[in-house]
C-alpha positions as CSV (number, residue, x, y, z in Angstrom):
1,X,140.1,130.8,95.0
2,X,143.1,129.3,96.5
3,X,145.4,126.2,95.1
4,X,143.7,122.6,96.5
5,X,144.7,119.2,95.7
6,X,141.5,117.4,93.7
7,X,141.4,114.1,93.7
8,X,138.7,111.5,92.4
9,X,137.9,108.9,94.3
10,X,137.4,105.6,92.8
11,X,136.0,104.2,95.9
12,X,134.3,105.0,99.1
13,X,137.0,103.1,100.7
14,X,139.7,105.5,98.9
15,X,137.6,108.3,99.9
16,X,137.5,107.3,103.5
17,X,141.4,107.0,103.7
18,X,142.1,110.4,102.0
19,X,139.3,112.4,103.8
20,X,140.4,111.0,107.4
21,X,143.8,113.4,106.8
22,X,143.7,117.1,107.9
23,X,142.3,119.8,106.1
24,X,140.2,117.8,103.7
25,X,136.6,118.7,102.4
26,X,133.9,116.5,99.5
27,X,132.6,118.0,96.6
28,X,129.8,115.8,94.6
29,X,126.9,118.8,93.1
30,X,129.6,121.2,94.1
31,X,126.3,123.9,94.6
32,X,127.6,124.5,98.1
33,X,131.5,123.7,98.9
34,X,132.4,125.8,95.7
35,X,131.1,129.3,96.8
36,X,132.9,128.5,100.6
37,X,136.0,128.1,98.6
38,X,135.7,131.1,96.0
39,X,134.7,133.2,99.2
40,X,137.4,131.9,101.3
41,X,134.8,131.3,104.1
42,X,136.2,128.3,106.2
43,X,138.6,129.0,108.8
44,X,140.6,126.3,107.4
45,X,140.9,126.4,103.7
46,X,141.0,123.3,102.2
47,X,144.2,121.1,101.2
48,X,142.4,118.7,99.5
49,X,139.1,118.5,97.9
50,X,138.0,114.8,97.0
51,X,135.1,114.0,94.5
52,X,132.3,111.6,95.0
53,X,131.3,111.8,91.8
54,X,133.6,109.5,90.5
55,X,132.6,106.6,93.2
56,X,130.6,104.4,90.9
57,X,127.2,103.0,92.6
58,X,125.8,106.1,94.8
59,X,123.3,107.3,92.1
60,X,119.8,105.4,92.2
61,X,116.5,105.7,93.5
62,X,114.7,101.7,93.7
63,X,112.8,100.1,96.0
64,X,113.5,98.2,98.0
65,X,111.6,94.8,100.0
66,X,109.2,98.2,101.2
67,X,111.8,100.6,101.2
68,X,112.7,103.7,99.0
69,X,116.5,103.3,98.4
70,X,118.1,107.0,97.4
71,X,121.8,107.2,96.4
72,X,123.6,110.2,98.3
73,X,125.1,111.1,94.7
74,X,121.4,111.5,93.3
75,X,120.5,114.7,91.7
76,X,118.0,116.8,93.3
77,X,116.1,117.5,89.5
78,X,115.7,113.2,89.5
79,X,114.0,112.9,93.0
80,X,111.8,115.5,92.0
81,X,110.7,113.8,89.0
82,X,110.5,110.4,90.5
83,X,107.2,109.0,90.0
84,X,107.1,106.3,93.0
85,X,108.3,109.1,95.0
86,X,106.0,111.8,93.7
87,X,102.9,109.4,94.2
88,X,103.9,107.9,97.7
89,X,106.7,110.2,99.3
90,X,105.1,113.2,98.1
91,X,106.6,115.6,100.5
92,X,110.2,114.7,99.2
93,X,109.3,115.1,95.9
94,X,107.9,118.6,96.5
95,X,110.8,119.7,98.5
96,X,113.5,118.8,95.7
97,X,111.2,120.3,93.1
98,X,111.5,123.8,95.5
99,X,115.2,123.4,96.2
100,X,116.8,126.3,94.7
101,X,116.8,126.5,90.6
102,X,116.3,123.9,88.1
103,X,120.2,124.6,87.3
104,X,121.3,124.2,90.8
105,X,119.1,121.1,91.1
106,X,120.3,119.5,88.0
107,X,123.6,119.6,89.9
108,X,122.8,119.4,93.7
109,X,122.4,116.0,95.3
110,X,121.1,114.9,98.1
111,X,123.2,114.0,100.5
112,X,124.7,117.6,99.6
113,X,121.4,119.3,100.3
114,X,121.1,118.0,103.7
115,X,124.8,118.5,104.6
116,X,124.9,122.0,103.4
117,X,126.2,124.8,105.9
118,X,124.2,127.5,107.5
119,X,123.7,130.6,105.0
120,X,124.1,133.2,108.2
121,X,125.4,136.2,106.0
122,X,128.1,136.7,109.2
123,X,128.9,132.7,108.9
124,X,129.0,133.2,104.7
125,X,130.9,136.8,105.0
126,X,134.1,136.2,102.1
127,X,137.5,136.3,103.6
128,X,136.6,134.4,107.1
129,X,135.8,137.9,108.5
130,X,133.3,137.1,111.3
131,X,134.8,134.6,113.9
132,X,131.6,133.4,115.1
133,X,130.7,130.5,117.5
134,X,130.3,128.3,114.6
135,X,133.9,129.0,113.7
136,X,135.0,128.0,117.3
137,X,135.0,131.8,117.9
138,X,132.9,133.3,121.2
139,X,129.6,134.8,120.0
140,X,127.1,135.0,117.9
141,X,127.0,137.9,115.6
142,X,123.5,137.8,115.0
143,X,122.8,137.9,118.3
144,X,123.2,141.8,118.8
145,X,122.7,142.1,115.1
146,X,120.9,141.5,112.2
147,X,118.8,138.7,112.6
148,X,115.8,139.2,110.7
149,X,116.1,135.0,108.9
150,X,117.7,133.7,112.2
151,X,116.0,131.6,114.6
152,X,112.5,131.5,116.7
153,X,113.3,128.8,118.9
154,X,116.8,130.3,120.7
155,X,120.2,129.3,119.9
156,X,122.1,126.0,119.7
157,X,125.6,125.9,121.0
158,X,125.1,129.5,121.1
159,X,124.3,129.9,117.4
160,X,121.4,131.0,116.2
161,X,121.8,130.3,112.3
162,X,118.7,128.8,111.2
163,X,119.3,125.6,108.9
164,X,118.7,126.0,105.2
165,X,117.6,122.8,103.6
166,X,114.4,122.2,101.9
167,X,114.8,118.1,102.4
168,X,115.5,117.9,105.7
169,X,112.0,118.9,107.3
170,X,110.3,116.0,104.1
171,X,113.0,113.4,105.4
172,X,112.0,113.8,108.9
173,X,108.0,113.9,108.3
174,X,108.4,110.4,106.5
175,X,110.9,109.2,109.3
176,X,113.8,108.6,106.4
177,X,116.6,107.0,107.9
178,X,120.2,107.9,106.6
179,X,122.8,105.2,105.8
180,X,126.8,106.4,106.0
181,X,130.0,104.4,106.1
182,X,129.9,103.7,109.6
183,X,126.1,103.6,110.6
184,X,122.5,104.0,110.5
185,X,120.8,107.4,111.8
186,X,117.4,108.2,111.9
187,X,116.7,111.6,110.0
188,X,115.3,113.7,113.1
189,X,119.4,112.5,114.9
190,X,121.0,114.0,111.6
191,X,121.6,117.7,112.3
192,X,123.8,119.5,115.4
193,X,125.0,122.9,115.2
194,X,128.8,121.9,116.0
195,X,132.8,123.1,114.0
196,X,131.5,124.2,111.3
197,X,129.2,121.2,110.3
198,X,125.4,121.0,110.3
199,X,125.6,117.2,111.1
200,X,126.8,114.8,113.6
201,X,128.8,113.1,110.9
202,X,132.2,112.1,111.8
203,X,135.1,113.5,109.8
204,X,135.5,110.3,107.9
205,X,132.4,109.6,107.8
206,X,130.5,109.6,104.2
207,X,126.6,109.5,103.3
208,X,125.9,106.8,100.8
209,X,122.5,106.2,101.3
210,X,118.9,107.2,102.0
211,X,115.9,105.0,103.1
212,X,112.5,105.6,103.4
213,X,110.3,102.8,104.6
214,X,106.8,102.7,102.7
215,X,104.1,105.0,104.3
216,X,101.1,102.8,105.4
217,X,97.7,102.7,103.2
218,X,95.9,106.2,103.3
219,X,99.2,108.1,104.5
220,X,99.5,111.3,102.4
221,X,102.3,113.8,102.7
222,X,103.3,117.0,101.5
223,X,105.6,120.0,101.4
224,X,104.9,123.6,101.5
225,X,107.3,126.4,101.8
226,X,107.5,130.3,101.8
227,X,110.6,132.8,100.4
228,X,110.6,135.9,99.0
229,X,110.7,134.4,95.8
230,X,109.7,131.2,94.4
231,X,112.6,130.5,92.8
232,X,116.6,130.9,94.0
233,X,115.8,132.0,98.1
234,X,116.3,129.7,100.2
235,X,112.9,129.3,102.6
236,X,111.7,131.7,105.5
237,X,110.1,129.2,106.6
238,X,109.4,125.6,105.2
239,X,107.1,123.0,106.6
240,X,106.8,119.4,106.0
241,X,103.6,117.2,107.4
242,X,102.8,113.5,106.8
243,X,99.7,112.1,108.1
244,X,98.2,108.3,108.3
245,X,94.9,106.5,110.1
246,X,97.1,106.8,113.5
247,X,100.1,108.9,112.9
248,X,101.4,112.7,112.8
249,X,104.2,113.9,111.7
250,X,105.2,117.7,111.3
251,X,108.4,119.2,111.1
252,X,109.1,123.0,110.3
253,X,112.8,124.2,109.1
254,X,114.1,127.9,108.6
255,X,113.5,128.5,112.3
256,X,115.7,126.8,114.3
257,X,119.8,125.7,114.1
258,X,118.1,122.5,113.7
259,X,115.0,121.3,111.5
260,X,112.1,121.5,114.3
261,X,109.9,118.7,115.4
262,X,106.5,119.8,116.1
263,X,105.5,116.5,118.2
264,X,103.2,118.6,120.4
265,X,101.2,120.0,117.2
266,X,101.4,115.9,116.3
267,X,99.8,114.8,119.3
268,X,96.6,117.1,118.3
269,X,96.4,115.8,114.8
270,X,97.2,111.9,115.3
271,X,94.5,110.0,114.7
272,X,91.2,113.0,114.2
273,X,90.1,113.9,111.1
274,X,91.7,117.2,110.2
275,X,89.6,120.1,110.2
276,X,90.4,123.7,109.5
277,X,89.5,124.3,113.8
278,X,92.1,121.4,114.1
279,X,94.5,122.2,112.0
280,X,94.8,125.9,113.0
281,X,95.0,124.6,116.7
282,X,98.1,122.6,115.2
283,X,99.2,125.2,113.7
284,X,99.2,127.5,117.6
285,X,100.5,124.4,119.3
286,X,103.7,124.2,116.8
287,X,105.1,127.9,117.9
288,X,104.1,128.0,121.4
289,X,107.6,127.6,122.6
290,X,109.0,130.2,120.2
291,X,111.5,132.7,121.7
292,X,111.7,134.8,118.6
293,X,114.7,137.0,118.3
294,X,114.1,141.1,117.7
295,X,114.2,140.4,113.8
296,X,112.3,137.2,113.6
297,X,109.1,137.5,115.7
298,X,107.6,138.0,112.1
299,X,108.2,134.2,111.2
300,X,106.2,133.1,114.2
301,X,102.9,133.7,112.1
302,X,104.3,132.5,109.0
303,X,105.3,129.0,110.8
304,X,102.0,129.1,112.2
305,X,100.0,129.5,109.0
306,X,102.2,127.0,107.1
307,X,101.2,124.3,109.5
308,X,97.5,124.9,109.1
309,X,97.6,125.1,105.0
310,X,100.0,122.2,104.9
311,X,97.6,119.8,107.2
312,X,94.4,121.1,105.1
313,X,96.3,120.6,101.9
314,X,96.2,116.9,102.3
């Protein structure tokens, strides 16, 4: 690992100020910004690294006048073991509870999880070797490559690095909205496959908050994900659904750049009582557009199923 300046911030204000200068990066868990540094992954190592830890008043879960209110600095082990969210934002809870390893969620927060960068073992590859697209380079590695956890729904940008989080696809399926230092973004507008972010955040622009507005009466949600192993991997495929009286919401992750918005398998749900027929149909209707790479046509049925078990779950 290479010299960097640390500095912690007393303030989001201070923060803001010191991240706006070049070459800067935040650490808060540390679970994902620490192995890009020891691996020297970036192709701009860091000058500065500023910690959020030390900004007082970004850990909390409350609610709120209807409204789940989660601090970006919470730990991932806390939403998990939430009981408000556990009883009415199920799906969250289940997807921190299957982030990763209790150690890793005892540190991870939230805002972290969901602003983590690709794993693509070229993007991850110590010493900055592959110059990929995601690295302002001109191709995709994976492409002509090894792409067997990469994408089913075709490149972004010309990448076609799936994203990794686990709380993504849960914040989308209960239409979370995410507050920053500068504005208010609805979950599903969060993620772009861009330099080398996963999100459309600005450069000094900071997560402080999450929101959640209470699911109407009868609205159940869950969380269901598949890896090789139940703990450590990161997902193959995850899948998030939330259902009410009149509403459908379904959002897969693991097989696109971006978390993927099933609306055409929530226009078959919405409103019907789900069956197992109905549900499987969801289940077709969520990977009819797949494209799925020479590695990954495998996924396809695994997306599939997790759509059907998720719906009959609840």
């Amino acid at each position: 690992m290479k010299n960097f300046n640390h500095i912690n911030a007393k303030s989001l204000e201070e923060a803001i100020a010191i991240l706006s200068e070049k070459n800067t990066v935040l650490i808060a868990g540390g679970t994902d910004i620490i192995p890009l540094l020891k691996d020297t992954v970036l192709p701009e190592y860091p000058e500065t690294v500023i910690n959020l830890k030390t900004v007082p008043g970004l850990e909390f879960i409350k609610e709120i006048k209807g409204n789940l209110c989660i601090g970006a600095n919470t730990r991932l082990t806390e939403i998990a073991g939430n009981r408000t969210i556990k009883e009415k934002y199920t799906a969250l809870a289940e997807a921190a509870s299957k982030a990763a390893t209790p150690h890793i969620r005892q540190m991870g927060t939230i805002a972290g999880n969901i602003c983590q960068l690709t794993r693509c073992w070229y993007f991850r590859k110590p010493q900055n070797r592959f110059q990929c697209v995601r690295k302002n380079g001109n191709k995709c590695f994976a492409a002509a490559g090894d792409s067997r956890y990469h994408s089913i729904f075709g490149a972004v940008n010309g990448c076609l690095a799936v994203n990794p989080g686990d709380l993504a696809p849960a914040l989308i399926a209960l239409n979370a909205e995410i507050i920053t230092t500068k504005r208010i973004i609805n979950a599903i507008d969060l993620w772009e496959t861009g330099y080398p972010s996963n999100t459309v955040l600005a450069k000094n622009e900071i997560i402080t908050e999450i929101q959640i507005t209470e699911p109407s009466s009868g609205t159940k949600s869950t969380f269901i994900k598949f890896a090789v192993r139940k703990s450590v991997d990161f997902a193959i495929v995850n899948c998030a659904v939330s259902v009410g009286k009149d509403s459908a919401r379904i959002c897969l992750n693991g097989v696109a750049p971006n978390p993927y918005r099933a609306e055409k398998a929530e226009t078959v749900i919405a409103g019907k009582k789900v069956t197992a027929e109905l549900a499987e149909k969801a289940g077709d209707i969520a990977v009819a557009d797949a494209k799925p790479l020479k590695d990954t046509a495998y996924k396809v049925q695994i997306a599939k199923i997790l759509v059907k078990r998720a719906l009959l779950s609840l």
